[in-house]
N, CA, C and O atoms as a GROMACS GRO file, in nm:
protein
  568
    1UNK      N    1   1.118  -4.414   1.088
    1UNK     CA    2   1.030  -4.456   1.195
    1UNK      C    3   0.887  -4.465   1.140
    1UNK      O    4   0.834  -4.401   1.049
    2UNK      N    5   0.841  -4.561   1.219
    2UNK     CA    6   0.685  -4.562   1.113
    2UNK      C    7   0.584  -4.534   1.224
    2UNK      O    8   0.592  -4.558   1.345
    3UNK      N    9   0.453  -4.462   1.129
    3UNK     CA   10   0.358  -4.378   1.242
    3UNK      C   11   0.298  -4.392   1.368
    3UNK      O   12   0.270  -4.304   1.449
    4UNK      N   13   0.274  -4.566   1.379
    4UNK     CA   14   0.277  -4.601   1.473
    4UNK      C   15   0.359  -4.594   1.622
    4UNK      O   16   0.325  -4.577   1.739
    5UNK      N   17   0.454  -4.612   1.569
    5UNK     CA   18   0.589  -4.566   1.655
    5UNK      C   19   0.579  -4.443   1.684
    5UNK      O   20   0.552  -4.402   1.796
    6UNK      N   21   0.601  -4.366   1.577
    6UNK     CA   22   0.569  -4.226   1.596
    6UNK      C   23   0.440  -4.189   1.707
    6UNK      O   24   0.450  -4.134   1.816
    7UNK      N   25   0.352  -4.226   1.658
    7UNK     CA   26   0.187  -4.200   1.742
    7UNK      C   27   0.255  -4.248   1.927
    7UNK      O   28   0.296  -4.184   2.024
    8UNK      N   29   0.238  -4.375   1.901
    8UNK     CA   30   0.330  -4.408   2.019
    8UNK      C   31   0.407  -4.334   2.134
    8UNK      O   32   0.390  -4.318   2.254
    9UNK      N   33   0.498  -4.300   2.043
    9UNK     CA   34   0.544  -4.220   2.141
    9UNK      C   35   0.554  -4.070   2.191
    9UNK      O   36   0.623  -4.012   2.275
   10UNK      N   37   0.410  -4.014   2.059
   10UNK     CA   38   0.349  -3.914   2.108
   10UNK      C   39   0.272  -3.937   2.232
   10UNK      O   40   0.300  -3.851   2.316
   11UNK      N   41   0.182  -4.026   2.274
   11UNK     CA   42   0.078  -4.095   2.351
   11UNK      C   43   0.185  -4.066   2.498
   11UNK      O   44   0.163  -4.018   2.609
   12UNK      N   45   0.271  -4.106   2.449
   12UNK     CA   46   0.348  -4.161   2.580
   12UNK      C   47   0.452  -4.038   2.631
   12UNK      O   48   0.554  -4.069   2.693
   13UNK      N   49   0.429  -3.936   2.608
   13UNK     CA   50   0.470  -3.776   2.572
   13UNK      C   51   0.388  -3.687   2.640
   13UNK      O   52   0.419  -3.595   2.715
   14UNK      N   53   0.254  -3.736   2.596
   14UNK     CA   54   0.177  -3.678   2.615
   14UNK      C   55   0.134  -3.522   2.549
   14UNK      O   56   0.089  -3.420   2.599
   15UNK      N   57   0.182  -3.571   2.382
   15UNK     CA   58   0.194  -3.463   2.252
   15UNK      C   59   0.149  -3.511   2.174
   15UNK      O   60   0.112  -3.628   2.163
   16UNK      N   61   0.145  -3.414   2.097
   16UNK     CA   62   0.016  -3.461   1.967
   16UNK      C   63   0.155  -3.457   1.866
   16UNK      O   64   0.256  -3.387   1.878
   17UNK      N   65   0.110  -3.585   1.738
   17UNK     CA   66   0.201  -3.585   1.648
   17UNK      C   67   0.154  -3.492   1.508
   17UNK      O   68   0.045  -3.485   1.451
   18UNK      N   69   0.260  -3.437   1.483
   18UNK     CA   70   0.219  -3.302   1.404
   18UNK      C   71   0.299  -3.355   1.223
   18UNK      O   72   0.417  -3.389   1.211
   19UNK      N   73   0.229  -3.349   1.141
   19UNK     CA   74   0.257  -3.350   1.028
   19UNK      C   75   0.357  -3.199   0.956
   19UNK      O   76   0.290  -3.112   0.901
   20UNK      N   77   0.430  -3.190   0.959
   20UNK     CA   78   0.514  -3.053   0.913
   20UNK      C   79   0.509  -3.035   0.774
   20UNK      O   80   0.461  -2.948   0.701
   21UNK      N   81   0.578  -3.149   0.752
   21UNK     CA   82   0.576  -3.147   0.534
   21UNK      C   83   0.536  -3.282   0.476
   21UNK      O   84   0.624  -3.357   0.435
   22UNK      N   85   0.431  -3.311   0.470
   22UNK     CA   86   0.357  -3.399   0.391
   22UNK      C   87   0.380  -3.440   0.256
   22UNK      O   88   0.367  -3.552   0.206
   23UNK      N   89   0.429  -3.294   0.186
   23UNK     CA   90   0.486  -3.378   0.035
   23UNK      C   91   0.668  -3.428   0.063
   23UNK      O   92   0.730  -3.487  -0.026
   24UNK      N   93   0.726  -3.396   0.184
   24UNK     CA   94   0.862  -3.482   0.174
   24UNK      C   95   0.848  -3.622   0.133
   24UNK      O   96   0.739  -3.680   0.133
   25UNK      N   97   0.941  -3.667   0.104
   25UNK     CA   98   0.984  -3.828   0.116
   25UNK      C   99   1.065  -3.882   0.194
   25UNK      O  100   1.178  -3.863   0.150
   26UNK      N  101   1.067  -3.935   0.280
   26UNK     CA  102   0.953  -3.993   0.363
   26UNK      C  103   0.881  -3.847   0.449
   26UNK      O  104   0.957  -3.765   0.500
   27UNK      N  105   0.744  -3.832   0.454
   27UNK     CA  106   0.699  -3.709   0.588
   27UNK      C  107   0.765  -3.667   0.658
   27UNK      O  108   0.833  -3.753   0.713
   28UNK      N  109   0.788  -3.546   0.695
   28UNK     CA  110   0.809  -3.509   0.819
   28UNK      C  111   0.716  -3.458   0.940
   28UNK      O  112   0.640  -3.361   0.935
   29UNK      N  113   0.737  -3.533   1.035
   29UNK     CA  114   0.674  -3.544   1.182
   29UNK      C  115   0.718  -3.446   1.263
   29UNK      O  116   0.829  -3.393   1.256
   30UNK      N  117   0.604  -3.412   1.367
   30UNK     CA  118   0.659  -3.354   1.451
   30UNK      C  119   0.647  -3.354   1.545
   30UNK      O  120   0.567  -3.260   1.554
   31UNK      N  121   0.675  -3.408   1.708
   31UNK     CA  122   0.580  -3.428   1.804
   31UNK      C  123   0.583  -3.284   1.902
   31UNK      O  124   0.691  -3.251   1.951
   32UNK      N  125   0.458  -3.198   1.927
   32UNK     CA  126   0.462  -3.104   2.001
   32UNK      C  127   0.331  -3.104   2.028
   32UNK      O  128   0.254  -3.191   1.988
   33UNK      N  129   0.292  -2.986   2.112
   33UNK     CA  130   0.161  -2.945   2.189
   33UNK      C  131   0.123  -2.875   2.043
   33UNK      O  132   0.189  -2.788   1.986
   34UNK      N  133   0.008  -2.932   2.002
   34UNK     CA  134  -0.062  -2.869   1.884
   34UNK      C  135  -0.114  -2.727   1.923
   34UNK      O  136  -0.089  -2.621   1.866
   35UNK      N  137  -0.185  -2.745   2.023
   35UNK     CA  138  -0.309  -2.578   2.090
   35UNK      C  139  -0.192  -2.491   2.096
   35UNK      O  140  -0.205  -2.387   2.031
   36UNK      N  141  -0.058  -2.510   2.170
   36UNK     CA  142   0.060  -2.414   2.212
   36UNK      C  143   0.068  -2.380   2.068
   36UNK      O  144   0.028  -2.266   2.044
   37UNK      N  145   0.116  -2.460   1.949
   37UNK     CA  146   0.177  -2.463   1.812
   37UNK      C  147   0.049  -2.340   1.768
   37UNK      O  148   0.066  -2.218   1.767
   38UNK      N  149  -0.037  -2.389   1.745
   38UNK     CA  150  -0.144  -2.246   1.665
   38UNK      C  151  -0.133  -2.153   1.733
   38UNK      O  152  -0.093  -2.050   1.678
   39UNK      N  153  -0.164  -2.150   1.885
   39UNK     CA  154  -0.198  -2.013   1.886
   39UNK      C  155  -0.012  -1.933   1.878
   39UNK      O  156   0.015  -1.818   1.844
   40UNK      N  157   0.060  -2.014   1.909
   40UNK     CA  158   0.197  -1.927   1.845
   40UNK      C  159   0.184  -1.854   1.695
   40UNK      O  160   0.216  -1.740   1.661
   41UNK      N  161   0.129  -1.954   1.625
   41UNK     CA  162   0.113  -1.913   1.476
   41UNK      C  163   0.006  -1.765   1.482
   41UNK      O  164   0.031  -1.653   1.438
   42UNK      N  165  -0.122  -1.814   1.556
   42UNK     CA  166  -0.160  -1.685   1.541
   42UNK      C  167  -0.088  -1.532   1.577
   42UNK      O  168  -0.084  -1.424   1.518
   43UNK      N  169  -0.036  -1.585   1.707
   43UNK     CA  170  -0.010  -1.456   1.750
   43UNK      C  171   0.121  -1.391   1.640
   43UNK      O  172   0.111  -1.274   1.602
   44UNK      N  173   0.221  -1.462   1.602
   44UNK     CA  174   0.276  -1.474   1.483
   44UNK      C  175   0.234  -1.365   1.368
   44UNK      O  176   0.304  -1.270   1.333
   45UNK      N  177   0.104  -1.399   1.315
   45UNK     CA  178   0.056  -1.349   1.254
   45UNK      C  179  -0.065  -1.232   1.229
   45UNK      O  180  -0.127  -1.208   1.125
   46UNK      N  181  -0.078  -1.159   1.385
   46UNK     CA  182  -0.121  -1.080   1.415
   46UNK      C  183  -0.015  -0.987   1.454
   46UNK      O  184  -0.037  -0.866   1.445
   47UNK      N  185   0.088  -1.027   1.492
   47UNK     CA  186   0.193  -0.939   1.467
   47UNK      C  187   0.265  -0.834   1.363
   47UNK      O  188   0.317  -0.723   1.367
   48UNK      N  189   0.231  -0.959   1.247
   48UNK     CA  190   0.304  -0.902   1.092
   48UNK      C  191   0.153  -0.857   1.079
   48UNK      O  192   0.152  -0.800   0.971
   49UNK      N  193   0.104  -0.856   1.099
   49UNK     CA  194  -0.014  -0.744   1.049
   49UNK      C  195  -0.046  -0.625   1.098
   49UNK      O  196  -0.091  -0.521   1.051
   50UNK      N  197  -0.013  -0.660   1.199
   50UNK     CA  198  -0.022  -0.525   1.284
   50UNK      C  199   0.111  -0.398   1.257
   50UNK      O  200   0.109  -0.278   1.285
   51UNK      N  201   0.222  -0.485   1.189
   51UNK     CA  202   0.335  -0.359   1.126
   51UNK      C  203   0.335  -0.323   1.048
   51UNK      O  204   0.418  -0.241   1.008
   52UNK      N  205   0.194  -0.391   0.953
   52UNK     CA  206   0.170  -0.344   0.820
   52UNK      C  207   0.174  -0.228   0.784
   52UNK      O  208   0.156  -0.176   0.894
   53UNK      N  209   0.185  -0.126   0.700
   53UNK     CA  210   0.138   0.015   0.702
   53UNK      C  211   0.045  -0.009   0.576
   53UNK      O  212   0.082  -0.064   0.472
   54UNK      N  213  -0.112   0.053   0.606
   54UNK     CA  214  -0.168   0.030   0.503
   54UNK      C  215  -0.163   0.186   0.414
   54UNK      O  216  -0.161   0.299   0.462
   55UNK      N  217  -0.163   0.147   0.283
   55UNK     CA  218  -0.118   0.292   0.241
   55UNK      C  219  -0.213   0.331   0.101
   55UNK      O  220  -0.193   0.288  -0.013
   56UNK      N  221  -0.316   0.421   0.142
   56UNK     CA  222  -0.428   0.461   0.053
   56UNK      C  223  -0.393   0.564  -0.058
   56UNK      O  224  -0.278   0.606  -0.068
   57UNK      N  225  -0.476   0.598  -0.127
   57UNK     CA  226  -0.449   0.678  -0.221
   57UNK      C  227  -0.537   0.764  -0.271
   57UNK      O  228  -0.625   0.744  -0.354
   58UNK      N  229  -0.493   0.914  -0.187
   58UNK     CA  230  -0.630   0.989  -0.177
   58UNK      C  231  -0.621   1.088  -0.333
   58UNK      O  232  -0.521   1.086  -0.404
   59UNK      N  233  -0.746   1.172  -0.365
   59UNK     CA  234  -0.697   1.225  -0.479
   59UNK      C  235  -0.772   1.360  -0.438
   59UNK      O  236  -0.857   1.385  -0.352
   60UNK      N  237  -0.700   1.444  -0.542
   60UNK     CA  238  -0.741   1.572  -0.573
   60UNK      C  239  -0.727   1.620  -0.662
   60UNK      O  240  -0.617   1.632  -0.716
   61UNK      N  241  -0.906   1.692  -0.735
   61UNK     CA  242  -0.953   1.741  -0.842
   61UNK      C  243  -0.908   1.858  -0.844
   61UNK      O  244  -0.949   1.938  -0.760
   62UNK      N  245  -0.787   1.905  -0.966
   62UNK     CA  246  -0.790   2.089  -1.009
   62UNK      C  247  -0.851   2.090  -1.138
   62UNK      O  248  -0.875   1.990  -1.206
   63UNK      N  249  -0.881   2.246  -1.178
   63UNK     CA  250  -0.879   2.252  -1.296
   63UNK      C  251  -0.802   2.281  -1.372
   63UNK      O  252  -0.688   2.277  -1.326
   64UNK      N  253  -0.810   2.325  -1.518
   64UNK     CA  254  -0.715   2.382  -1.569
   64UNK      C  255  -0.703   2.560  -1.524
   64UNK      O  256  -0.600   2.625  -1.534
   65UNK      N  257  -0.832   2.612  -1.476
   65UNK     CA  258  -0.805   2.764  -1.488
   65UNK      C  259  -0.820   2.792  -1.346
   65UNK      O  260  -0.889   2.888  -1.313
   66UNK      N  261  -0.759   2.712  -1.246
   66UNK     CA  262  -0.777   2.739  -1.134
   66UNK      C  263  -0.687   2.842  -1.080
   66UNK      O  264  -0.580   2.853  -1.140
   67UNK      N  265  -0.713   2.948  -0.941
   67UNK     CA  266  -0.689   3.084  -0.946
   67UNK      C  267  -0.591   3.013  -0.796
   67UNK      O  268  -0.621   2.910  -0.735
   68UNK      N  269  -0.486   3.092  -0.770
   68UNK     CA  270  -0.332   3.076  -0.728
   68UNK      C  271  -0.412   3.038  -0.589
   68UNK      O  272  -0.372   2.939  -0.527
   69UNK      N  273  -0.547   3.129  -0.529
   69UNK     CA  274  -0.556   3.086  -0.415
   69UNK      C  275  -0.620   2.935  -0.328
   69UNK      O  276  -0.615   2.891  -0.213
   70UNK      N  277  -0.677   2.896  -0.454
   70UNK     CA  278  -0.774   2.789  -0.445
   70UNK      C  279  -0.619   2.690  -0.497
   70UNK      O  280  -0.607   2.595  -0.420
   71UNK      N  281  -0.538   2.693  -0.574
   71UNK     CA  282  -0.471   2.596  -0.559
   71UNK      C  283  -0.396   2.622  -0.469
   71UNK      O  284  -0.367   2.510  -0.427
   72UNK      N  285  -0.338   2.700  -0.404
   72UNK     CA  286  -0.252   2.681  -0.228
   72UNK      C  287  -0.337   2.608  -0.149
   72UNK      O  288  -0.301   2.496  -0.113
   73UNK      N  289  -0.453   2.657  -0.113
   73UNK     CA  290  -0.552   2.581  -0.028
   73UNK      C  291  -0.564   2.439  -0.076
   73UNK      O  292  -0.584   2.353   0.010
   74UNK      N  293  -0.554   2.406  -0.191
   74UNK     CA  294  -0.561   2.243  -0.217
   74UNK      C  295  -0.415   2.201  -0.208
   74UNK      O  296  -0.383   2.109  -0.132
   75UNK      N  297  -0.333   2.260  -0.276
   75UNK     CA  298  -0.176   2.237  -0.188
   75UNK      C  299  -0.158   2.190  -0.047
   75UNK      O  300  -0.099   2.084  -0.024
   76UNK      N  301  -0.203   2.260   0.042
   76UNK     CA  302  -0.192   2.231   0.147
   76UNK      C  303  -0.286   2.204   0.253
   76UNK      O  304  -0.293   2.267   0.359
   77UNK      N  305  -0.390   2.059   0.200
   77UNK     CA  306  -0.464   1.967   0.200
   77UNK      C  307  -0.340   1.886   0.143
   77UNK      O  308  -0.263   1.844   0.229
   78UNK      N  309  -0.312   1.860   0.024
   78UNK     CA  310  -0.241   1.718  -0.024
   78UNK      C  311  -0.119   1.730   0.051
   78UNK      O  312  -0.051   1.632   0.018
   79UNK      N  313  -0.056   1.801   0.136
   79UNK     CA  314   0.067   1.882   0.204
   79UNK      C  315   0.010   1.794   0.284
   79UNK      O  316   0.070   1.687   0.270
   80UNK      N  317  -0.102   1.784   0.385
   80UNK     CA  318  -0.158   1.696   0.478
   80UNK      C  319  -0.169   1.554   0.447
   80UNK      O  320  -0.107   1.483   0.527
   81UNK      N  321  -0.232   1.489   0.351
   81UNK     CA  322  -0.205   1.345   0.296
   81UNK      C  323  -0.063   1.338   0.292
   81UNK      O  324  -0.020   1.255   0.372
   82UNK      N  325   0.038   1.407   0.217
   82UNK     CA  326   0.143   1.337   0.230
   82UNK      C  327   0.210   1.314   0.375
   82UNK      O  328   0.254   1.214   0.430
   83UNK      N  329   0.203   1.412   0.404
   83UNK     CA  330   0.220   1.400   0.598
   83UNK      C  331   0.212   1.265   0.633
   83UNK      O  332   0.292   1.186   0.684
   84UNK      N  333   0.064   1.254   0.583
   84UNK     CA  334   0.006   1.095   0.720
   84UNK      C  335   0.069   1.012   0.618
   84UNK      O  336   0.013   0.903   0.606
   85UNK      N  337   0.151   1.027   0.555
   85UNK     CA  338   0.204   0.889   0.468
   85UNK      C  339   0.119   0.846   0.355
   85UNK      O  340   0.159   0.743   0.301
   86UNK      N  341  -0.015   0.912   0.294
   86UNK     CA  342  -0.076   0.837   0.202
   86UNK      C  343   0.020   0.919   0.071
   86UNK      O  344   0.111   1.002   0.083
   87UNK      N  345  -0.052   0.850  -0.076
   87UNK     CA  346   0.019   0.889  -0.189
   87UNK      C  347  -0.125   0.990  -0.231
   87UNK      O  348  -0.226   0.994  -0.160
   88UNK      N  349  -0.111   1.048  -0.330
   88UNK     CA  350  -0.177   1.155  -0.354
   88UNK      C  351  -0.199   1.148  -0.571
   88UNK      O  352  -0.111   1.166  -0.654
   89UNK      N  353  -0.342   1.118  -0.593
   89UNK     CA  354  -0.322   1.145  -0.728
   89UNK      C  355  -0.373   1.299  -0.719
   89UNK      O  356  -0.430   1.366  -0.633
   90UNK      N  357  -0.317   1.327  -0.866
   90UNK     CA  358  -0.382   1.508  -0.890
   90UNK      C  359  -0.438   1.496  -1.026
   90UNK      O  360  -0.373   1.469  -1.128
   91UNK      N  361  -0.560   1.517  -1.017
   91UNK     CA  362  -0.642   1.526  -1.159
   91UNK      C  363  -0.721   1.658  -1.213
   91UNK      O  364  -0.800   1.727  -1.148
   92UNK      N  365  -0.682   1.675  -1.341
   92UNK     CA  366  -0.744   1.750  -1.394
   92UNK      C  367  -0.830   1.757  -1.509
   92UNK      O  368  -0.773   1.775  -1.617
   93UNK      N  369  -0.922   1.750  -1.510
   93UNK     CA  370  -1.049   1.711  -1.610
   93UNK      C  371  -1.077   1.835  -1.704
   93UNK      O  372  -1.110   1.943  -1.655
   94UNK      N  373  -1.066   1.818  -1.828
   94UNK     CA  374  -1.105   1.910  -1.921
   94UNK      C  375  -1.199   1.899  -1.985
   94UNK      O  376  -1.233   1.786  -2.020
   95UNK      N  377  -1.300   2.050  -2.037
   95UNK     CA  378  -1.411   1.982  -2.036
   95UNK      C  379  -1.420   2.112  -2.176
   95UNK      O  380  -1.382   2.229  -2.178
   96UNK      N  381  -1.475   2.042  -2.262
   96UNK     CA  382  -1.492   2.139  -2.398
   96UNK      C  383  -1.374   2.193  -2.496
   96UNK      O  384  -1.295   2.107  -2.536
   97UNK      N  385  -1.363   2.269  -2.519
   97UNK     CA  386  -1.254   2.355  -2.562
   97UNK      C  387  -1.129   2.354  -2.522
   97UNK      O  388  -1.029   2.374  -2.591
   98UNK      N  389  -1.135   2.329  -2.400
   98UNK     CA  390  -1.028   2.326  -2.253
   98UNK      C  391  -0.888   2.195  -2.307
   98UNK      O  392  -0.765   2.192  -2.294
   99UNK      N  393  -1.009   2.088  -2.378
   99UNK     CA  394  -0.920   1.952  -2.455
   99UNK      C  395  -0.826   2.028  -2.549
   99UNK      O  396  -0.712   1.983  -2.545
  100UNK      N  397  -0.840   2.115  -2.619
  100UNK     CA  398  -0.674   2.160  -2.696
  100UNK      C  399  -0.612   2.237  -2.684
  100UNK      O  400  -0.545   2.284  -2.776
  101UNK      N  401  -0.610   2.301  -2.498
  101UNK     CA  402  -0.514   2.337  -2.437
  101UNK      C  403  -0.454   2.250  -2.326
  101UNK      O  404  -0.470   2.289  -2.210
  102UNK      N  405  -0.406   2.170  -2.342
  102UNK     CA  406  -0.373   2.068  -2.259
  102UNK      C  407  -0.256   2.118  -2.192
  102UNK      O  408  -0.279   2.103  -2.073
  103UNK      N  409  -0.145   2.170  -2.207
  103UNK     CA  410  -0.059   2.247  -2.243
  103UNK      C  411  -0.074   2.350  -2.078
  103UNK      O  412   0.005   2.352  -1.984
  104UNK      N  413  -0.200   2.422  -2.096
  104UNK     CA  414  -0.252   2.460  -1.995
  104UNK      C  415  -0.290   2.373  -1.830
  104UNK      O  416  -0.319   2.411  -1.717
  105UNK      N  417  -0.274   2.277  -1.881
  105UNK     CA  418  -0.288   2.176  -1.772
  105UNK      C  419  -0.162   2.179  -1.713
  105UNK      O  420  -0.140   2.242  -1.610
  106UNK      N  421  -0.077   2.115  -1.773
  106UNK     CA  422   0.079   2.064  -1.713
  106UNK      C  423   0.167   2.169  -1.692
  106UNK      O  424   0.290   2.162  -1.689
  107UNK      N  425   0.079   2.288  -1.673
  107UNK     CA  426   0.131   2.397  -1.643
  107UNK      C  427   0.086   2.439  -1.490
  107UNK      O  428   0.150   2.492  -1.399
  108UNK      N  429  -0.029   2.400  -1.496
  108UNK     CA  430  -0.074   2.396  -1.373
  108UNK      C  431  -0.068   2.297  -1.281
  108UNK      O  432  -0.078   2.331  -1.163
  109UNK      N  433  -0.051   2.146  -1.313
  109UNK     CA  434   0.030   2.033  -1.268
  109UNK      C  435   0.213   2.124  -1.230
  109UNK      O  436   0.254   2.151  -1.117
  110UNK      N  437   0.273   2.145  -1.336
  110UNK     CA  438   0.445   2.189  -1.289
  110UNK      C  439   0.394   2.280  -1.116
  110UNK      O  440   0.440   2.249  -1.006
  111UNK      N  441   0.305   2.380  -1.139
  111UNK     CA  442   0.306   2.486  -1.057
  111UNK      C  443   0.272   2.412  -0.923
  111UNK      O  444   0.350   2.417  -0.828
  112UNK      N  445   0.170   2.353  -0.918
  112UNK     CA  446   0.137   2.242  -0.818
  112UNK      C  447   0.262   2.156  -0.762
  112UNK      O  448   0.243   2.093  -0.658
  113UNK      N  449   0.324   2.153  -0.791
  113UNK     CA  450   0.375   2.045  -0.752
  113UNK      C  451   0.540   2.111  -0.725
  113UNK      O  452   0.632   2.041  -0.683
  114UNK      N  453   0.552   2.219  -0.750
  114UNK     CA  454   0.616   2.351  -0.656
  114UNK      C  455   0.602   2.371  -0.623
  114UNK      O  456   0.659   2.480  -0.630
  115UNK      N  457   0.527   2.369  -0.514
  115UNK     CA  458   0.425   2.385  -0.479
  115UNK      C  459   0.472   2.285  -0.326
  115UNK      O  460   0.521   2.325  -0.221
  116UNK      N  461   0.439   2.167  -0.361
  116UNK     CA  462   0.453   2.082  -0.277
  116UNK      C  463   0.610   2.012  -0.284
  116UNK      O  464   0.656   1.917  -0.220
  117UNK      N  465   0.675   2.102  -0.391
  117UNK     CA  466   0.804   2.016  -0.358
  117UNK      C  467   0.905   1.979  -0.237
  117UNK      O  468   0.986   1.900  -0.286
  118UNK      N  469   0.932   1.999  -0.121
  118UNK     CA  470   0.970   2.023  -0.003
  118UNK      C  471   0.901   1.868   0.056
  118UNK      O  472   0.973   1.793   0.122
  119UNK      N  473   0.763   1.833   0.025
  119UNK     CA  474   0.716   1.711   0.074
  119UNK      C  475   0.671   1.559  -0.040
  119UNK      O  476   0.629   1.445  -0.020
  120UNK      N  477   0.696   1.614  -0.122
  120UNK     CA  478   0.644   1.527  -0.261
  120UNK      C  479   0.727   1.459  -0.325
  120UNK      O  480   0.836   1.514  -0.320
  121UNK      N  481   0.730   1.343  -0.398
  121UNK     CA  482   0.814   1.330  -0.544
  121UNK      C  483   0.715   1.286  -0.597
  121UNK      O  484   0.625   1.246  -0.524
  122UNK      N  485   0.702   1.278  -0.724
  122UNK     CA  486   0.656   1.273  -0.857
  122UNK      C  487   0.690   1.102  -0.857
  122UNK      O  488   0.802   1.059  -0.882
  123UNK      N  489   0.559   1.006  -0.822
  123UNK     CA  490   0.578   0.862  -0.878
  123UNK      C  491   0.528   0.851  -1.032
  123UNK      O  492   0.601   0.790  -1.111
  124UNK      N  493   0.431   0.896  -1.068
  124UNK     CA  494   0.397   0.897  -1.193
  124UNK      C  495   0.366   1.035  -1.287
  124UNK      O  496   0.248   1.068  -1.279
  125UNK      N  497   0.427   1.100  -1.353
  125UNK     CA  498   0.461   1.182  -1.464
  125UNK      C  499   0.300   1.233  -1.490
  125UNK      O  500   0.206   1.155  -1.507
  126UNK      N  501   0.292   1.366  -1.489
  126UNK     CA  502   0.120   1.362  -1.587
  126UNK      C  503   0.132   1.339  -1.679
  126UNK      O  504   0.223   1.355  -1.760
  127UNK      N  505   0.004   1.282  -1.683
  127UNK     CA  506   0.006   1.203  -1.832
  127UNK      C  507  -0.173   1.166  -1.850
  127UNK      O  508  -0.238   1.106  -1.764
  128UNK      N  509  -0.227   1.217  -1.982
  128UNK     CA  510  -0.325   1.224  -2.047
  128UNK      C  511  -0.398   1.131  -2.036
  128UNK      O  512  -0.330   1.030  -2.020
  129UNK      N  513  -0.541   1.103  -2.035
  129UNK     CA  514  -0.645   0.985  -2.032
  129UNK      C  515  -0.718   1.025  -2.097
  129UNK      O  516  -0.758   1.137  -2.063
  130UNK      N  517  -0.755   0.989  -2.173
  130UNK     CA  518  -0.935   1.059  -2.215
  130UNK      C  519  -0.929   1.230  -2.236
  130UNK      O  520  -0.875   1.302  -2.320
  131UNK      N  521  -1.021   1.258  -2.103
  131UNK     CA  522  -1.014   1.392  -2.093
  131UNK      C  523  -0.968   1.469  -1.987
  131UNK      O  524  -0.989   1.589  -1.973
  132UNK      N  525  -0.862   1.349  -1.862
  132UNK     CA  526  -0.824   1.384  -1.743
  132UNK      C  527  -0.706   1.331  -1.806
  132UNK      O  528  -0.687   1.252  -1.898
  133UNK      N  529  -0.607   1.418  -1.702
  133UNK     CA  530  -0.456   1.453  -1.682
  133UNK      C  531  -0.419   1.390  -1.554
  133UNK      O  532  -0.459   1.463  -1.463
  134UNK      N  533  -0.358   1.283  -1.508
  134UNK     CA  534  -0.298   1.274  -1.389
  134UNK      C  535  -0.181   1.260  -1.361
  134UNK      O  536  -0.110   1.229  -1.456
  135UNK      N  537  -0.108   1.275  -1.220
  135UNK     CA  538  -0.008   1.260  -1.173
  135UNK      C  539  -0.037   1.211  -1.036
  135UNK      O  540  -0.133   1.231  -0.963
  136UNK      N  541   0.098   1.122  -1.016
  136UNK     CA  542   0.056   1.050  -0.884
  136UNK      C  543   0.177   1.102  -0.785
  136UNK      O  544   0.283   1.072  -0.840
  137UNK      N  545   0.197   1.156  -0.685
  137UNK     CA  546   0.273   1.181  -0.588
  137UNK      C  547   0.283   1.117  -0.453
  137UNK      O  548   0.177   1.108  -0.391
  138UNK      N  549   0.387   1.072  -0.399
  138UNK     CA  550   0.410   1.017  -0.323
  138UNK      C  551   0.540   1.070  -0.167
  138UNK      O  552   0.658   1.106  -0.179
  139UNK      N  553   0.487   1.059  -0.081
  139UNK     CA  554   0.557   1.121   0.000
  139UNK      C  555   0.712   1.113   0.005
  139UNK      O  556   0.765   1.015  -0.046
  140UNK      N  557   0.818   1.245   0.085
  140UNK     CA  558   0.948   1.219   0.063
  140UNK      C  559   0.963   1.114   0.156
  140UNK      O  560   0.887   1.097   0.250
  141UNK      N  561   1.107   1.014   0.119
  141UNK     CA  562   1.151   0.945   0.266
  141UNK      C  563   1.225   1.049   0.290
  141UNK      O  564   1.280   1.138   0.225
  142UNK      N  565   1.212   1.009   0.427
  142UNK     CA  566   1.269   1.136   0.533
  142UNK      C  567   1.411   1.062   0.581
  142UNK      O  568   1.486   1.120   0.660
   0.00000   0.00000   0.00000
């Protein structure tokens, strides 16, 4: 059918002729209410956004010589992030001397994270940077 025709008998419809796929051979047409057609699309697409889950990634600084009570209390803070669904990095920054006991770190990473085992898994392994140690944790599926 050629556009004219097409146009035509949009006019006479009283619909707007809608282009669908432009790179087909031959086009494809479409005759409908254009204003109805978008705002479907919008609402469409305020929908899938709205089921999005947006999912952040909060962190928390230990050290290496941190004392059992100060890491429970940060335990259970990241016990709370994992709750609301975010992922959780855990960093530990060494500073001097502290660099060739590293050893000492992932000791305190294991304990940590016994910590939180009941709500946690382990997405990324600690593992060395520079002069920080991280691990990334991520909530259980339930």
């Amino acid at each position: 059918m050629s556009s004219r025709e097409a146009q035509k008998l949009a006019d006479e419809a009283d619909l707007d002729l809608v282009n669908i796929s432009p790179k087909a051979k031959p086009p494809v047409c479409k005759l409908m209410d254009y204003g109805k057609y978008r705002f479907e699309q919008n609402k469409r697409q305020k929908e899938a956004k709205k089921n999005q889950k947006v999912i952040t990634l909060k962190e928390m600084r230990l050290s290496a010589t941190i004392d059992k009570h100060d890491m429970e209390v940060k335990a259970k803070n990241v016990k709370k992030f994992l709750e609301a669904g975010d992922k959780v990095k855990i960093s530990i920054r060494f500073r001097g001397r502290q660099l060739s006991h590293t050893d000492q770190g992932r000791q305190v990473m294991a304990l940590f994270l016994e910590m939180l085992g009941d709500v946690a898994t382990v997405e990324k392994n600690a593992k060395m940077e520079g002069r920080s140690m991280f691990m990334i944790l991520s909530p259980k599926a339930q």
